[in-house]
N, C-alpha and C positions, 0 to 999 in steps of 0.2 A: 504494500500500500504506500502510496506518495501523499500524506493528508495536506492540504493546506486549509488553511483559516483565514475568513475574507470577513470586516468587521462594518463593512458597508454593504449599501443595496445594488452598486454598477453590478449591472448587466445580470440582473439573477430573471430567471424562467419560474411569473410566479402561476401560471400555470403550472409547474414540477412542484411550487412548494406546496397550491393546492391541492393536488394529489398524490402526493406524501404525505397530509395531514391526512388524508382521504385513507390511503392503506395504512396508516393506523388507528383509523377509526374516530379523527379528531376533526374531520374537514367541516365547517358550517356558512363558508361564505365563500362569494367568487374571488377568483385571482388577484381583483381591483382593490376588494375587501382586506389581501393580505399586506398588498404592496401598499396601501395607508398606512396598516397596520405596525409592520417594518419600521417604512420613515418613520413614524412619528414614536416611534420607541426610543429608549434613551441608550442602551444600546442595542443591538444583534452582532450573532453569529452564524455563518454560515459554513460549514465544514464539505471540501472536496476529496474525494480520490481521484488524482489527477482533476479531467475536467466534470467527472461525474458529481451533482450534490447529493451528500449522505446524509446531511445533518443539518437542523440549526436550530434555532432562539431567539427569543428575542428578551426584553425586559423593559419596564417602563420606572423609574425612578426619579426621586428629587436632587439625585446626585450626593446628596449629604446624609441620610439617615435612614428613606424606608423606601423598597423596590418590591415588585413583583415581576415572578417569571412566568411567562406564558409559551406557548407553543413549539415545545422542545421535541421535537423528533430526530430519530437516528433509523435509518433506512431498518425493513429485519434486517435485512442481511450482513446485516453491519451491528448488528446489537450483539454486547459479550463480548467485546473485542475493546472495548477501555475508549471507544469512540463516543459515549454520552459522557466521560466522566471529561473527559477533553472538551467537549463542548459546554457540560458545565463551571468548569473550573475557569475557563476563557470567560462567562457569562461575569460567575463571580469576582473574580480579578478588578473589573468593570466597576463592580459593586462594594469595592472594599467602604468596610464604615458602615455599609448600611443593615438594618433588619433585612431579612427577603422573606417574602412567603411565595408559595406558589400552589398550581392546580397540580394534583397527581392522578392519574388513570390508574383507578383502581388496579391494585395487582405490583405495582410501582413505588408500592411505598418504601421499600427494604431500599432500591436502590437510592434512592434521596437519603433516605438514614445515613447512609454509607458517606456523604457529602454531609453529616450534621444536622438537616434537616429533622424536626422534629414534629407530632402532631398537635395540632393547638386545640382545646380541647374547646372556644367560642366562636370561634369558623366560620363566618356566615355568608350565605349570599342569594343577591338577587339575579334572577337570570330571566334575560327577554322568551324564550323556553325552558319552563323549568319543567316540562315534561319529559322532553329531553334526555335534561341532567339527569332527573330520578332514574330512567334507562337505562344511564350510562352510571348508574352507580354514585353518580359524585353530589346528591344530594340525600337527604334523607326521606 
C-alpha cells in the first residue's frame, strides 16, 4: 500500500465519497450535500492508496475546546489494516485541546475505545429522521 493523506477538498469524487458512505450503510444525502459538508468542516481527511480513496473525515470545531466527528469511513477492504486509526489520529492531531464527541455505528464502539473515546452516558439528539436513526440503532 502507498497511503497518502490529503487535508483539503481539491479534486475529491464526491460522488465516491457518497457511495462509500452508501456501502457502509451511512449515505443520507446527495454528492452536493457532502461537498458542503467537507468545506464547511473545520477540518477533513481524506486517505489514498495511491490514486484510489479508502478513507476519510471530517470534523467540525471551535478550534479551541469542543469538536465533533462525523462521517468516518474506511473502505471494507481496507478495514483491520490500522487504516481508520491513521485517519483518526490525523483527525485528532487537528483537534489537539479540544473535547471530541462523535457518532459511532453500532458495533464500532471497541474500536473508538481503543483511541480513548469513551460512552457518555446524557447523549442526546435530535434528528431530521429519527426513524431512521432508531433503525440504525443509534437512537433509542
Amino acid at each position: 500500500m502507498n497511503i497518502k493523506i490529503q487535508y483539503d477538498c481539491e479534486n475529491i469524487d464526491w460522488e465516491q465519497v457518497r457511495d462509500s458512505l452508501n456501502r457502509v450503510g451511512m449515505a443520507c444525502r446527495e454528492p452536493e450535500g457532502y461537498r458542503l459538508a467537507f468545506q464547511g468542516s473545520f477540518c477533513k481527511v481524506f486517505l489514498f492508496d495511491d490514486a484510489r480513496m479508502i478513507g476519510f473525515g471530517r470534523a467540525i470545531s471551535d478550534g479551541v475546546s469542543q469538536a465533533a466527528v462525523y462521517d468516518i469511513v474506511v473502505l471494507p477492504e481496507y478495514q483491520k489494516m490500522g487504516i481508520g486509526k491513521l485517519l483518526m489520529n490525523s483527525l485528532l492531531e487537528k483537534l489537539a485541546g479540544c473535547n471530541v464527541i462523535l457518532y459511532a455505528n453500532p458495533g464500532k464502539e471497541g474500536f473508538y475505545a481503543t483511541l480513548g473515546f469513551r460512552p457518555m452516558p446524557t447523549a442526546l439528539g435530535r434528528f431530521q429522521n429519527p426513524e431512521r436513526m432508531r433503525e440504525k440503532g443509534m437512537l433509542i
